[in-house]
C-alpha positions in Angstrom: 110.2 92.9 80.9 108.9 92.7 84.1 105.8 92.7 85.2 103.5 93.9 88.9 101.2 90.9 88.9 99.4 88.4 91.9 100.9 84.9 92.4 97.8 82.7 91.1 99.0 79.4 91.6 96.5 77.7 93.5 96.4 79.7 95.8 93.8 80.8 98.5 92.6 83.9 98.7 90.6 85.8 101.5 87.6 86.6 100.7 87.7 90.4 101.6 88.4 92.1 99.0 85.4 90.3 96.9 82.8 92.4 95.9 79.7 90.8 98.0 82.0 91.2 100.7 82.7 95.1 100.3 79.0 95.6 99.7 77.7 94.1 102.7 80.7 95.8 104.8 79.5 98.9 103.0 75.7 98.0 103.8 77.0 97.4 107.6 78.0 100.4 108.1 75.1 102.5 106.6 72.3 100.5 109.1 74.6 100.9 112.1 74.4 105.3 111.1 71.1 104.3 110.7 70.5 103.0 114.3 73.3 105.4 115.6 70.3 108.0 115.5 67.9 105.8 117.2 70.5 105.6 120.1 69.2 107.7 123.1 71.5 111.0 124.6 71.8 110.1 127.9 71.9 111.9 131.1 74.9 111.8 133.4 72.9 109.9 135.7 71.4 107.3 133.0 72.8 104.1 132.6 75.5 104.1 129.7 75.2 101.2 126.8 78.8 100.0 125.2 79.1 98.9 122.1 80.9 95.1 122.3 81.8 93.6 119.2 83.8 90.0 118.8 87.0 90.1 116.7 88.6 87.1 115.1 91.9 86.7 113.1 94.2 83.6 111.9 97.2 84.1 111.0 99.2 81.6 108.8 103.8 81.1 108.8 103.2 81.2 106.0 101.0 84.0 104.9 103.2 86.3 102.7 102.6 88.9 99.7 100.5 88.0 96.9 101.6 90.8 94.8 105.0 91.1 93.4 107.0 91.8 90.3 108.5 89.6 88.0 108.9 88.8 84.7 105.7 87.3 82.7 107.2 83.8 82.7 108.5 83.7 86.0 106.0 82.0 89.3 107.6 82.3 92.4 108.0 79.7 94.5 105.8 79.2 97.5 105.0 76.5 99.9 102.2 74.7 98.9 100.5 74.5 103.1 99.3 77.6 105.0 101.5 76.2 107.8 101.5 77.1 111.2 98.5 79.2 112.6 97.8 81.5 115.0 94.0 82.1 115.9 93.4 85.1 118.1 90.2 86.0 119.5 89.4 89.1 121.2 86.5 91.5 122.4 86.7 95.2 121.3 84.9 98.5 123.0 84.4 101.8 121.2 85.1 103.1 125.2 87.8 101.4 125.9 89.6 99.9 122.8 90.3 96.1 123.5 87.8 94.8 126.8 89.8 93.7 129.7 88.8 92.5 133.3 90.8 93.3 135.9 94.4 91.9 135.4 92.5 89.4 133.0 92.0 90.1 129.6 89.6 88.8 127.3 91.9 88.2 124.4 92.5 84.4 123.8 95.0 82.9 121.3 94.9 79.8 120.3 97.2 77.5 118.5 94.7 75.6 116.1 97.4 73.0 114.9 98.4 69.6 116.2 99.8 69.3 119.9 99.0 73.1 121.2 96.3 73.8 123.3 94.0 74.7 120.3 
């Protein structure tokens, strides 16, 4: 028969789904509420504070779906390297979505590998 089951051969996994990690998302987000009502209610003519947070992602060729279904004896076959990445960093605003200046924005991506510019 077949089987829904997580290729486990070796394999790295992020780490967001771990537990530790959930909680102290979870824990995150209950002292920013927290401080949220520490935040003043300004006046028209007060100066507005904006929320700027850093955001980082790599991305891999050869990143693919860890789940799939098969039968209990069958592994499918994956390359064994990450390959290629792609690292992107960028600079998010609860205003504005992603922060840009001017024509320029602040997003860089970067090619971490050998011979790019990363």
């Amino acid at each position: 028969g077949w089987f829904f089951q997580i290729g486990k051969k070796n394999i790295y996994y992020d780490e967001h789904e771990y537990p530790n990690i959930i909680a102290y998302r979870e824990n995150f987000l209950l002292e920013m509420e927290a401080l949220e009502k520490l935040m003043p209610k300004l006046m028209d003519e007060d100066i507005t504070h904006i929320l700027v947070t850093h955001n980082e992602s790599v991305f891999y060729a050869n990143d693919g779906k860890k789940i799939y279904w098969g039968s209990k004896d069958h592994t499918p076959l994956r390359k064994k390297e990450n390959g290629l990445s792609l690292h992107i960093s960028d600079f998010l605003t609860e205003i504005d979505n992603r922060l840009k200046f001017k024509d320029e924005e602040a997003c860089v991506i970067m090619k971490p590998d050998n011979n790019y510019d990363g």
